[in-house]
C-alpha positions, 0 to 999 in steps of 0.5 A: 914269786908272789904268794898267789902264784906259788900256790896256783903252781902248787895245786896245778898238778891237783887242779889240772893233772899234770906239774907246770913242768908237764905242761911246759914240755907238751907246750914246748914243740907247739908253734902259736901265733898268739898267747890266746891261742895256746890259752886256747889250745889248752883249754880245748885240747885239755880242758884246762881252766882258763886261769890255768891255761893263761898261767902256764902260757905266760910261764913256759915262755919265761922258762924258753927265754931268759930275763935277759933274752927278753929284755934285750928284744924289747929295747931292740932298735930302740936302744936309746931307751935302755937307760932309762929302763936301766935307771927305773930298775936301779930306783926300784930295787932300793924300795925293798927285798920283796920286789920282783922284777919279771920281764915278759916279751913286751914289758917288764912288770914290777911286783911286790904282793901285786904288779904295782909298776909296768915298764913298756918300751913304747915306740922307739923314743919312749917307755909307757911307765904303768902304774897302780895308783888308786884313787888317785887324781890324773895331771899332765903329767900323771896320766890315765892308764891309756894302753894299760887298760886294767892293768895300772892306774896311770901312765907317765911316758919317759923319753930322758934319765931326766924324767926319772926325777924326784916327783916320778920316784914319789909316784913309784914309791907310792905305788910300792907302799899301795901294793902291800 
């Protein structure tokens, strides 16, 4: 868990009246189409501010749904994809013990200080590989951030373990030593 969040989940109970654990169980029997809603609903209903709201949504789901469950959702009826992702994974936990690899419904991100790698199952024969790289020039290949919007610099789209050659491991590399 990155510093900056240890320390918002720290003060919650200060800044907001009630532990993230509070939180989760009043989020628990609540039904949101969207994220944005419960954001939302805590916001209104709570007068919780919105980058409280925003961290406790994305957390009580990570708490109802294990790494797992969630990463397996992902790559359902997409499963040719999964060794790609099972490759990614293996190359990034050898750049160092501080990276934290945090599934979410629809993406994996991959945090040293900060998410400096995004991994999305995009369609059913391609993952989006976000990644934060400031700076840095786009190629074919090295491509603007597309869907990502803000939250990477550039996006490669992996269809084969073969992608996952020296020059894109460079780039993730890179994106790790920028993200200290």
């Amino acid at each position: 868990m990155d510093k900056a969040l240890k320390t918002m989940i720290d003060n919650m109970p200060e800044k907001t009246g009630k532990s993230l654990e509070e939180w989760i169980e009043i989020l628990k029997d609540k039904t949101f189409s969207k994220h944005s809603d419960a954001v939302k609903y805590l916001k209104s209903e709570h007068k919780v501010t919105h980058g409280y709201a925003n961290t406790i949504v994305t957390l009580s789901k990570e708490k109802t749904s294990s790494e797992d469950e969630l990463v397996t959702a992902q790559y359902n009826g997409k499963e040719a994809l999964f060794p790609i992702y099972k490759e990614l994974i293996s190359y990034v936990k050898t750049l160092g013990k501080d990276v934290t690899i945090t599934p979410k419904k629809g993406s994996v991100s991959i945090i040293r200080k900060r998410q400096f790698v995004l991994i999305k199952p995009a369609t059913k024969t391609r993952i989006d590989l976000g990644l934060k790289l400031k700076n840095k020039p786009t190629t074919e290949r090295l491509g603007n951030s597309g869907p990502f919007g803000t939250m990477c610099t550039h996006r490669v789209q992996l269809s084969h373990v073969s992608d996952i050659d020296p020059e894109l491991k460079d780039w993730i590399k890179e994106a790790y030593d920028k993200s200290e």
